[in-house]
N, C-alpha and C positions, 0 to 999 in steps of 0.2 A: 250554577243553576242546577235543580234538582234533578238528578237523574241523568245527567248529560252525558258521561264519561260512559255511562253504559249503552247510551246512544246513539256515539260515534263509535264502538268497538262495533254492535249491531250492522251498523251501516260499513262498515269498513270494505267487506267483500265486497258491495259494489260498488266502493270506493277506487279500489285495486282494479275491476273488471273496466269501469270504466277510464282509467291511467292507461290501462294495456290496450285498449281500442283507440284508445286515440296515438297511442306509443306504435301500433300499429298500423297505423293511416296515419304518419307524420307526413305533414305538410307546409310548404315556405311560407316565408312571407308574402304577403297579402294573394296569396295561393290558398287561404284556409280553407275553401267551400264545404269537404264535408266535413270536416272539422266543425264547420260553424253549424251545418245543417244537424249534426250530431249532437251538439249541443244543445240547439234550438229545441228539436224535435223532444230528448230528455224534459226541459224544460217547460213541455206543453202538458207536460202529464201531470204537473203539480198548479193546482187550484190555487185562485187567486195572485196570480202573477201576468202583471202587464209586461208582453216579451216587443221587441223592437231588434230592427236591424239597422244600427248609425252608419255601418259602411257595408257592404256586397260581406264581406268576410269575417264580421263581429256579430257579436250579439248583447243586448241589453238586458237583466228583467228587473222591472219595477216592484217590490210592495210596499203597498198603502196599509200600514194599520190601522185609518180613520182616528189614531188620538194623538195628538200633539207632542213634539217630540221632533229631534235633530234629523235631517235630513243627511246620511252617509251615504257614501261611496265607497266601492271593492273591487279592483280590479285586478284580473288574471289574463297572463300572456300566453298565446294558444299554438305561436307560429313553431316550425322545428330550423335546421341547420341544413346546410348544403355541406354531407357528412355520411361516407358509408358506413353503417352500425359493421360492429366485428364481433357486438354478442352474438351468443349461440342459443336465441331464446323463443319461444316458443311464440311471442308476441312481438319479435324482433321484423323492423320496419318492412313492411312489404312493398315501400315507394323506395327504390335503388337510388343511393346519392341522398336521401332525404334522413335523418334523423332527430327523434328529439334527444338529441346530447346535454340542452342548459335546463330539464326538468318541467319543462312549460306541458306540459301531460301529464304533471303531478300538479302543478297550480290550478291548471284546468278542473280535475278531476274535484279536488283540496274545494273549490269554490262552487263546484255543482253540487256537490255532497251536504256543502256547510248551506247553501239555498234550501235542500230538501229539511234539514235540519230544524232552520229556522221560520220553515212553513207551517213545519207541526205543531211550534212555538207560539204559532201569531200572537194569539192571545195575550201574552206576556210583551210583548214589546209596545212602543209607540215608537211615532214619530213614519220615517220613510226611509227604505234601507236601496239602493240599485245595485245592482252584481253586473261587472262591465268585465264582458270575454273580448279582449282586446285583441284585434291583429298584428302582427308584423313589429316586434319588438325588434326583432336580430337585424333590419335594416333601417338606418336612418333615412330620412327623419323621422321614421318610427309610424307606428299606427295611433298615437297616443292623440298626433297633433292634428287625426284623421276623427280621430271620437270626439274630440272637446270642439273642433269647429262643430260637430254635426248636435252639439246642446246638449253632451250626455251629464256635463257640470252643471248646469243652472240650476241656481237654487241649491247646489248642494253644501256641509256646513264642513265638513271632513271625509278626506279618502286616505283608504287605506292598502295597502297592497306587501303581500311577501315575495321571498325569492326562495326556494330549497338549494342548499348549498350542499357540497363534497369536503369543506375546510372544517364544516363542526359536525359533533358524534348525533345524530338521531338521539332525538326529545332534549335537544338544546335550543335556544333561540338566542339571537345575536340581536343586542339593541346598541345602536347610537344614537347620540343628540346630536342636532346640529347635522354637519356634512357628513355624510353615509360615502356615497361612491364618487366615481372621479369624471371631470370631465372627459369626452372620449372624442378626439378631435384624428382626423388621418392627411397626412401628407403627402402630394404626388412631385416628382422631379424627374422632368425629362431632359437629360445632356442631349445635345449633339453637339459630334465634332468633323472627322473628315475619315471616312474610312479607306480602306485599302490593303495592297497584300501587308501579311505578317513580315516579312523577308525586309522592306521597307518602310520601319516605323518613322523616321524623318519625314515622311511625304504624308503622313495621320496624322490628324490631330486626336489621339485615344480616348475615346469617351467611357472605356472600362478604367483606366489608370484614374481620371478624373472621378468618376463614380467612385472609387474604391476610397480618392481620400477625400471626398466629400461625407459617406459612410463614417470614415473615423473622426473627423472632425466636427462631425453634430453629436458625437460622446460627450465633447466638450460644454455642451448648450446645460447639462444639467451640472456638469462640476465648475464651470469657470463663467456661468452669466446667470448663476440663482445662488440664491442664498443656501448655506448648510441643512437650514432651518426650512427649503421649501421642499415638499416633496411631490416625485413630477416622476415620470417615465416614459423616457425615450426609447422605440425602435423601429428600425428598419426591417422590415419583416419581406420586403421583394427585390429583388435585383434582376430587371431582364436585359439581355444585351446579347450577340454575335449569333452566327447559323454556320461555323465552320472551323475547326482548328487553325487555319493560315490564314482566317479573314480578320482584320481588325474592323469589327464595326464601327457604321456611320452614328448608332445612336447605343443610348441607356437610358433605364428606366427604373427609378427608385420608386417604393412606396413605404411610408411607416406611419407609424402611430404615438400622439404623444396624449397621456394621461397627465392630469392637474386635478387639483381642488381651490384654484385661486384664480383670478381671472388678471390680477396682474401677471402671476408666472404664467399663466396660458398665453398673455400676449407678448411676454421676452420669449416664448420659444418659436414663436411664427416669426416675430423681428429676425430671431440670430438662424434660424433655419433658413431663412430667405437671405440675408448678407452671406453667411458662410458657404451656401449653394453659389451664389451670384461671384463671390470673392474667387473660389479655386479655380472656378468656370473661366473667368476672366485672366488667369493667370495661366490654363493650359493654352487659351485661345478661344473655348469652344464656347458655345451658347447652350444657355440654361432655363428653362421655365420651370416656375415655384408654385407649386395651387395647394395652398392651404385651406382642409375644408373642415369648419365648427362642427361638431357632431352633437352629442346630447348632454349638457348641461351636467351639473352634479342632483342628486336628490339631496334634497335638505329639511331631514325630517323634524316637526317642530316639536319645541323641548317641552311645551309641556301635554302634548299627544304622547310623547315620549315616555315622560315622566310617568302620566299614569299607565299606560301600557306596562311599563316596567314592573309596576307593582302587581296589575289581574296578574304576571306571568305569573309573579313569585308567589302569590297566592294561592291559584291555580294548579301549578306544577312543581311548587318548592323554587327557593330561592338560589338551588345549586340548579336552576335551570338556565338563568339568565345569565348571560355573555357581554360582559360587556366590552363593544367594537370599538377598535381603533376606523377611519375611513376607508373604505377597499377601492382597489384598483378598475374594477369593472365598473362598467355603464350602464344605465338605463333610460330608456324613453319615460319611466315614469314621472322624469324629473320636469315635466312638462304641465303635471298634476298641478304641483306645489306651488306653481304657479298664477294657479285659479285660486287656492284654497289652502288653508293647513292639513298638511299630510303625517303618515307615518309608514316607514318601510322596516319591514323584519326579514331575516335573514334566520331562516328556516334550515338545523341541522338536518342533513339524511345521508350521513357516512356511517359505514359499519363496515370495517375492512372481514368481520369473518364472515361478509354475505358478498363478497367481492364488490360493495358498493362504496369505492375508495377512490375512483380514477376523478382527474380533474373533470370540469364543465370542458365543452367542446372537443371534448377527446374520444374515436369510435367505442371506446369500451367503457363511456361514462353509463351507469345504471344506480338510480336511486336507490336508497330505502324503502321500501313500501312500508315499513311502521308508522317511519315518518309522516306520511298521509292521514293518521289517526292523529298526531297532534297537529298538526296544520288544520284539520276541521273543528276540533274541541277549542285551540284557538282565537281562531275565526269566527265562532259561533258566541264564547262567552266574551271576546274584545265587542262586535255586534250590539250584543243584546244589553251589555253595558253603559255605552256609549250610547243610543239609542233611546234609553231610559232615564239617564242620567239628566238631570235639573228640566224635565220634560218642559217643553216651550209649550 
């Protein structure tokens, strides 16, 4: 589009300013309020746009260009982390415990920017475009499945939505066809067995000894009950158990996390997580409870939203821009989308180790690229205006 690229640099500063104010006022899941009212209010100053709120902590805006034409969807994730920041930054979180560590302050900002953008545009487009500030990504079941009961889908023809990542270099983009991320499912296991002093392990039934080879024995669920060929990832990420050096506690308390992209190997690891809990359990003595709980699905971006996205990039931004993704590890509620509609999810570079923006997601010292914001709205703006245009209905 003519003139664009000078556009988004134009626009950039308040691109940034508004990143840092919401980077600033990070806020939980479905905790967003002014987060949301932040947004909202932004969003009142720009003409012609029908704004809505589908839950207390999202925000919707509509535009109609009156000419015929696809009805899109864009959604951006607003919520932050239960995460004390350890940068030393001038917009570093003023809510203690709250951070946005997964970039959702760059999506946010990335999608308000790319609105203002494509207001000045109207003229040029048809069809009906919605920009959906969604809540509460970071907890399941997610805010996703909180916007789509309340009708933010109807009628709509494709959505689209990014991620900014820490794995790729700033002004790359990550495309997959097909499965993108992984199923994100978490595991609880509570032993009991029979506590008592340390001095006299005969009269316990140990529920740390238990726990411990329970722990090692769900190693096994991904080398000895899946294929070579299936890939899945298993952990234990908690173990709570005892209040004394001489006490052998009465209980333990596992929790972990198993990642899939296949809904057969999602349901061998709940089978062999539950026999292999129940098995050792029954072999110390003690009793065991298994609560296996589904989390958010895979995204499964379709291949031929895919396919041409693939191409604006390369066109767009040259052809050494485009990445192409094996499936990743991490979850999203978006995958709740694709399920209405055909989608497409991109995986937005914003790593630059000489600006210190190299630490992983969910880590106190994750900090974006801010360049990256300038192509996250250029983007945004010419995937939009493309697709919106395209074989006008």
């Amino acid at each position: 589009m003519k003139n664009l690229h000078q556009q988004v640099l134009e626009l950039l500063p308040q691109c940034i300013e508004d990143r840092r104010w919401l980077h600033r006022h990070a806020e939980l899941s479905f905790r967003e309020y002014k987060t949301a009212d932040y947004l909202e209010q932004a969003l009142c100053e720009l003409e012609g746009l029908e704004l809505s709120r589908p839950t207390p902590t999202s925000v919707m805006a509509v535009l109609r260009t009156g000419r015929p034409g696809r009805c899109l969807a864009i959604r951006a994730d607003i919520d932050a982390l239960p995460i004390r920041e350890e940068n030393e930054l001038d917009y570093r979180s003023c809510n203690e415990g709250v951070m946005h560590a997964c970039g959702h302050d760059g999506h946010a900002a990335i999608l308000l920017n790319s609105v203002r953008l494509l207001c000045r545009r109207r003229e040029e487009l048809c069809g009906e475009l919605r920009f959906i500030f969604q809540h509460a990504e970071e907890t399941p079941p997610g805010g996703a499945v909180e916007v789509i009961r309340a009708g933010v889908l109807k009628g709509v023809d494709e959505v689209f939505g990014l991620h900014l990542t820490s794995t790729l270099p700033t002004g790359s983009f990550g495309v997959c066809s097909g499965v993108l991320t992984s199923a994100t499912d978490r595991f609880e296991i509570e032993i009991t067995g029979r506590g008592g002093h340390s001095s006299m392990p005969q009269e316990c039934i140990d529920p740390i000894v238990t726990g411990a080879q329970i722990i090692l024995a769900l190693q096994t669920v991904l080398s000895r009950s899946l294929r070579p060929s299936d890939p899945a990832v298993l952990s234990v990420c908690q173990a709570h158990s005892g209040s004394a050096y001489n006490i052998i506690p009465g209980s333990m308390h596992l929790t972990g996390s198993v990642r899939s992209y296949d809904e057969r190997v999602r349901a061998t690891a709940e089978r062999r997580i539950r026999e292999i809990s129940e098995g050792i359990a029954a072999s110390a003595g003690a009793d065991v409870q298994v609560e296996y709980v589904r989390g958010y699905d895979s995204i499964r971006n379709d291949p031929a939203l895919t396919g041409w996205a693939r191409n604006m990039i390369a066109q767009t931004f040259g052809t050494q821009a485009v990445h192409e993704l094996s499936p990743i590890a991490p979850g999203d509620d978006f995958c709740y989308y694709d399920q209405v509609c055909p989608v497409f999810f991109l995986e937005l570079g914003a790593a630059n180790p000489e600006k210190g923006s190299d630490a992983p997601h969910h880590n106190a010292r994750y900090r974006l690229d801010e360049d990256a914001l300038a192509y996250g709205m250029e983007y945004t703006v010419a995937l939009l205006s493309g697709r919106c245009c395209l074989q006008a209905l």
